[in-house]
N, C-alpha and C positions, 0 to 999 in steps of 0.2 A: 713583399706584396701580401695584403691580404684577403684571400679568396673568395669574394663574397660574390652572390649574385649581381651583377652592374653590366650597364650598357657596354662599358672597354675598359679591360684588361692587358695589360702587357707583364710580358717576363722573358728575360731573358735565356737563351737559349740554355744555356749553364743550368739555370735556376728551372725551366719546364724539363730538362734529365731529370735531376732530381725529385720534381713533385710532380712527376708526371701522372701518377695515379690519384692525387688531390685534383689535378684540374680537368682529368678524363668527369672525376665522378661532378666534379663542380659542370664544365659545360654541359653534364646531361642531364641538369636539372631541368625544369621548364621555368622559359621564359628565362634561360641565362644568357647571357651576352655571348661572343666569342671572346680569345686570350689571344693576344698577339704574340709573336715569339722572333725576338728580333737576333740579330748578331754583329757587333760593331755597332750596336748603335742604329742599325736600319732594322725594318720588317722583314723576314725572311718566309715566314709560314701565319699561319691563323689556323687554330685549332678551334672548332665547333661540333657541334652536337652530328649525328648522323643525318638528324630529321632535318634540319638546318641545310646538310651537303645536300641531301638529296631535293630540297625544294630551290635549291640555287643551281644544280642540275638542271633538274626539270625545266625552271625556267631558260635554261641557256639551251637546251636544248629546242624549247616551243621559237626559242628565237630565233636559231639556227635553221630552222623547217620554215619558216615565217620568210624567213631569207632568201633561202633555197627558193619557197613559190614566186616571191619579186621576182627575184632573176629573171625564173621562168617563163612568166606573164611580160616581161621583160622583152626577153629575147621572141615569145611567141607573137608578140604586139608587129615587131621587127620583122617578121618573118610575113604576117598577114598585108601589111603596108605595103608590098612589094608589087 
């Protein structure tokens, strides 16, 4: 595989032991893709930048609170109707 900046990447799990420090410093370029890291054949992980973790975070979490209020409004709609 060769490491270059790109929308997708894959390597095997074998092959990301090995060059693990080529594709730390490759995903924390800006604007680098993620590297998939499979084994047998299937996806196992995805290695990405941290800014990347934390904005996919972030959002999972706005969604999860987002969620939480449904509910809530949810159950409170339920409780007034009564």
């Amino acid at each position: 595989m060769n490491i270059t900046t790109s929308d997708e990447r894959t390597v095997t799990a074998e092959e990301a032991r090995s060059r693990l420090s080529e594709l730390l410093e490759s995903v924390s370029q800006e604007d680098a893709g993620p590297v998939t890291i499979t084994a047998d054949g299937k996806p196992v992980a995805v290695l990405v930048s941290s800014d990347v973790y934390e904005a996919l975070w972030e959002a999972r979490m706005e969604k999860d609170v987002g969620e939480i209020f449904a509910e809530f409004d949810e159950v409170n709609r339920s409780l007034t109707d009564k």
